[in-house]
N, C-alpha and C positions, 0 to 999 in steps of 0.2 A: 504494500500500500504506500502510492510515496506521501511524501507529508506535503500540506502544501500553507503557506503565511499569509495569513488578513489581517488588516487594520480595520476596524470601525473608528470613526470619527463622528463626534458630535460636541454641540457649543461648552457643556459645564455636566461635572458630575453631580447632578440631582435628578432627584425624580424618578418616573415610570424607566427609563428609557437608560440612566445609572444602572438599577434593577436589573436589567434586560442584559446590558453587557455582562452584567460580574456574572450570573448565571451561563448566558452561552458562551462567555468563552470557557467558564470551568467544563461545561461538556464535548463542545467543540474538541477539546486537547483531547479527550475520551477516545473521539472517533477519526483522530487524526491529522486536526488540524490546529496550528498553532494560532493563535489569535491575541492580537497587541491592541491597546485603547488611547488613542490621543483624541485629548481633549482642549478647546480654545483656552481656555480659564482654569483657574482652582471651584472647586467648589465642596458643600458638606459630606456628599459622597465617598469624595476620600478619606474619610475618617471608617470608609466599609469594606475597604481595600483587601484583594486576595492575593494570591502571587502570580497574577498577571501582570504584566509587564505595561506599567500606565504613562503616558508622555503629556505634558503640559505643556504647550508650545503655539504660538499665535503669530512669530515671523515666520515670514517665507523664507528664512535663513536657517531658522532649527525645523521648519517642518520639511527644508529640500533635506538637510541633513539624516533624519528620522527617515524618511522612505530609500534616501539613495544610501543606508546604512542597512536597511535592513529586507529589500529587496521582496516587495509583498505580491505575493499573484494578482489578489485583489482589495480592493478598497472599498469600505463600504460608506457611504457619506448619510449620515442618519439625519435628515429635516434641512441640511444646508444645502442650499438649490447652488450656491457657491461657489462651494469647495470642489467638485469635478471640474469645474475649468481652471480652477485654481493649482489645483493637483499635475492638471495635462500641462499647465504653463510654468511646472516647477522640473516638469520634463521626465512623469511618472507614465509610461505606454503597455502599463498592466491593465486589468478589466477593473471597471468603476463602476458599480451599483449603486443607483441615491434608494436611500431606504426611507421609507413614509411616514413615522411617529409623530406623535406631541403635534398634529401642525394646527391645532387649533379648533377653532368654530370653523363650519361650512362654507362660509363667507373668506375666511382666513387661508383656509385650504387651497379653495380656487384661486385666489391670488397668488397663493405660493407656486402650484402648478403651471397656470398660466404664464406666470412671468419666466418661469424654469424651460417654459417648452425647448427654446433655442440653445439651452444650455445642456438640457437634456437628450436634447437629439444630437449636438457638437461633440459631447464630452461621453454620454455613459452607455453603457451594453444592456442593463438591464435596470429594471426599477423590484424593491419586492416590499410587500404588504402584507400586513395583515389583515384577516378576513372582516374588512370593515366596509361596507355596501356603499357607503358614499366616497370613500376614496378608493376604491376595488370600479365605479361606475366612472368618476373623472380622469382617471387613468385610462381607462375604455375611450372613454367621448374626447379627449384633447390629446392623448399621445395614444392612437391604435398601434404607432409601426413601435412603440419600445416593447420587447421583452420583457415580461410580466410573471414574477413569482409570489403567490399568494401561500407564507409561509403563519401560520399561529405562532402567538408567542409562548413564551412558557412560564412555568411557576415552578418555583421549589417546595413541593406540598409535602416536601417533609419536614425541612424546617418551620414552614406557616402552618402549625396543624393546630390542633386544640390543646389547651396547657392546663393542668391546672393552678389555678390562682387565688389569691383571696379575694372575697367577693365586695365589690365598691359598697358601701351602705347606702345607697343609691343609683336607681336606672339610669345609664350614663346615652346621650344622644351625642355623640363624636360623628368629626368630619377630619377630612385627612385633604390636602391642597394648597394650593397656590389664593393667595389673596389677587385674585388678578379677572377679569369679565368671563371668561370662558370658564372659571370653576364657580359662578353664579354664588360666592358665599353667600350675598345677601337674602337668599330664597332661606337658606341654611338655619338665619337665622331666626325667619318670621315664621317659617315653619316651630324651630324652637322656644318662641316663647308663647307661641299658641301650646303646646304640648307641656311647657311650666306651666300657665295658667290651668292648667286640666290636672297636673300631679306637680306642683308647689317644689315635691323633693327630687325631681329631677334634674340631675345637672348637666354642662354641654363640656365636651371635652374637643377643644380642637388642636389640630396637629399639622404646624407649618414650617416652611423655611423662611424666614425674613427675608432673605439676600435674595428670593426671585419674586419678592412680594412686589406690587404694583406701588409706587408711595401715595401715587393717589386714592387707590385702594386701602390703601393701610388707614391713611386719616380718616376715611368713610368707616370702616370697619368701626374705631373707636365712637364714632361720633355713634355710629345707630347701638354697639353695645351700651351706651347710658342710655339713650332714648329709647330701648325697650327693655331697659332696669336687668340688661342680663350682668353689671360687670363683677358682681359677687355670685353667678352662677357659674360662671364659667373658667376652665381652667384650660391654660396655652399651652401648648408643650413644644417649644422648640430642636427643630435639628436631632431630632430623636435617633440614634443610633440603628437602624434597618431591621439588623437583629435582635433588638428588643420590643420590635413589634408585632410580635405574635401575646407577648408578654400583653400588650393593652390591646389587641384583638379578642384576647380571650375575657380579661377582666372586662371588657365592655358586654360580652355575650352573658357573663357569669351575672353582672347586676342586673340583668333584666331590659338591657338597654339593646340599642340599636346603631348603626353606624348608618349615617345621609348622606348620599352622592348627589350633589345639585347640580352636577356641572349640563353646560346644553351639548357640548359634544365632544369625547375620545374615541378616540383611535384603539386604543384596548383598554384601559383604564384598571393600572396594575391594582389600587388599592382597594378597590372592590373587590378583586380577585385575590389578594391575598386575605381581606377581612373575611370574607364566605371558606376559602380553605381554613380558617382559624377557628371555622364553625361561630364566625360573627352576624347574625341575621343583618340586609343589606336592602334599607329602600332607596331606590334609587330614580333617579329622569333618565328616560330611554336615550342615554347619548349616544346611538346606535353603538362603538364598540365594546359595550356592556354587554348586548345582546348574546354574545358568545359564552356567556357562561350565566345569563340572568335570563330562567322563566317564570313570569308570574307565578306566586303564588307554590310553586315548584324549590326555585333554588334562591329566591330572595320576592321583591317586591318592586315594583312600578306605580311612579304615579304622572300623571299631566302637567308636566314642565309648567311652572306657573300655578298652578291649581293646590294654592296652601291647603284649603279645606279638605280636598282628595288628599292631600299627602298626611295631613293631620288625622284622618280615618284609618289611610294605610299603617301610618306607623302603630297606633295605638291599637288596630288589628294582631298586626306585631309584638308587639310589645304583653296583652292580655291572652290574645286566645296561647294555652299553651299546647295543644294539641298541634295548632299548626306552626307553630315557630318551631319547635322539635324539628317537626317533618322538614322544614324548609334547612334548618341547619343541618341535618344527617344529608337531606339531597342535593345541599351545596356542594358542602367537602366531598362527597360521593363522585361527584362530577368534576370538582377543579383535578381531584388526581389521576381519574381515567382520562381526560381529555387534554392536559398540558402538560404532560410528562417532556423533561429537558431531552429526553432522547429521541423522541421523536419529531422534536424540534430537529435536533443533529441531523437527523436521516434526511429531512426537508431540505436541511441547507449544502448538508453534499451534493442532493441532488441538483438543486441550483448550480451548483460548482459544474457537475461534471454535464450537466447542460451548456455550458457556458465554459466547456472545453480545460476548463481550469485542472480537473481530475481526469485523466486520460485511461 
């Protein structure tokens, strides 16, 4: 089997897309291929660091250095529509994949795409996605002639499993995201203090990174936590360590509480997917790449983007009946582990490879 070297590249180590890397490259090596991560920026990420081999580099002097050192078959360029010309103009004539994460709202997408097209037909061999119907259709309808690999992402559903904990003295409604429009906190919130007003002893537990916050998001944030009397219910948790959150995945399921995804649209939307492996009941807005591990009623919960009152029913359906929270938590996790196993992620992306002539 010969071995063959990939770079992924993307702006800063946080979030879904951080996740994504430390996992497939640890399996990636598995099945043979070696995989390095340069990143534009520092970010809190690296405080979750494996023994992959991570590069931080933002001149075109250390990143020609970085590729013409270490000689990659291919390159995968994760949301920077950029970087493939950037790379071919650093005098890199291996294969370039742009890869399709994090790109946003719908609205966001299409501009990224559209503006990408020239850059994308000059520079890359293929594009690859995840099974996510609105960018799985704009890849269809703006670039037909690129080379299309529709690969799942994965989860490590053995680490994210269920723990046992001590149980908060109170039903905890937590949210996990970016202070910024597309993770809609503000629904986040009026959603929860409809739900304190109905059970007093409820608390909100939220879980962010400052450093990708919006600052004009951040100020709005304060301003409506006094204006809806939540700034004594709720507790922040910054920059939380990766691996410690199965640890408050579980203590949120254990108090009787719920985790709210408000966002209007992901791409796969890791923390959903890891809180339902941690057996965390999960209602959420159908930001379509949810859909791949979220069925009503099944493996978590849905409500009408916008629709506090619907969401306000859903959750507290959640939260009371416990016949059906059971069910929904056992055919969560049931599901994230047959369905996103990191190996079968691997076997998707050789295949890519050896489509793409890279495996001989």
């Amino acid at each position: 089997m010969n071995r063959v070297k990939v770079l992924f590249t993307f702006y800063v180590p946080s979030g879904g897309v951080d996740t994504l890397n430390r996992l497939r490259t640890a399996v990636l090596k598995r099945h043979g291929i070696e995989a390095h991560l340069l990143y534009l920026s520092t970010g809190s990420g690296l405080q979750n660091n494996s023994d992959t081999p991570i590069f931080t580099a933002s001149s075109d002097e250390d990143i020609h250095h970085i590729i013409h050192t270490h000689h990659y078959d291919a390159i995968i360029a994760t949301s920077d529509i950029a970087m493939p010309g950037r790379l071919r103009g650093l005098g890199y004539t291996g294969r370039i994949i742009f890869e399709a994460q994090g790109l946003g709202t719908r609205d966001q997408a299409l501009e990224t795409i559209q503006m990408g097209v020239p850059y994308l037909q000059a520079h890359c061999d293929a594009a690859v996605i995840p099974p996510t119907d609105h960018l799985l259709d704009m890849f269809i309808h703006i670039c037909p002639w690129l080379h299309r690999f529709v690969i799942p992402n994965m989860l490590d559903t053995d680490t994210f499993a269920p723990i046992l904990v001590d149980t908060p003295p109170y039903p905890v409604l937590a949210w996990v995201g970016r202070l910024e429009h597309n993770k809609n906190w503000r629904e986040y919130l009026i959603i929860s203090s409809e739900l304190v007003k109905k059970n007093p002893k409820a608390r909100l537990w939220l879980f962010h990174d400052p450093t990708l916050a919006n600052p004009e998001d951040e100020v709005m944030f304060r301003h409506m936590l006094a204006e809806y009397g939540l700034e004594d219910k709720i507790g922040i948790f910054i920059n939380v360590p990766h691996s410690q959150m199965p640890i408050y995945y579980s203590m949120i399921a254990a108090s009787g509480g719920i985790m709210l995804s408000t966002s209007l649209l992901e791409g796969f939307g890791y923390a959903v997917a890891e809180a339902i492996s941690c057996g965390c009941p999960v209602l959420s807005t159908d930001s379509d790449g949810v859909r791949s591990f979220i069925t009503h009623n099944k493996t978590g919960k849905f409500y009408p983007i916008g629709d506090v009152k619907a969401a306000v029913a859903e959750a507290k359906d959640l939260m009371k009946n416990k016949k059906l929270r059971e069910y929904i938590r056992i055919q969560g996790r049931q599901h994230m582990s047959l369905s996103f196993s990191p190996d079968r992620y691997a076997i998707s992306f050789r295949e890519m490879m050896t489509a793409l002539r890279i495996f001989h």
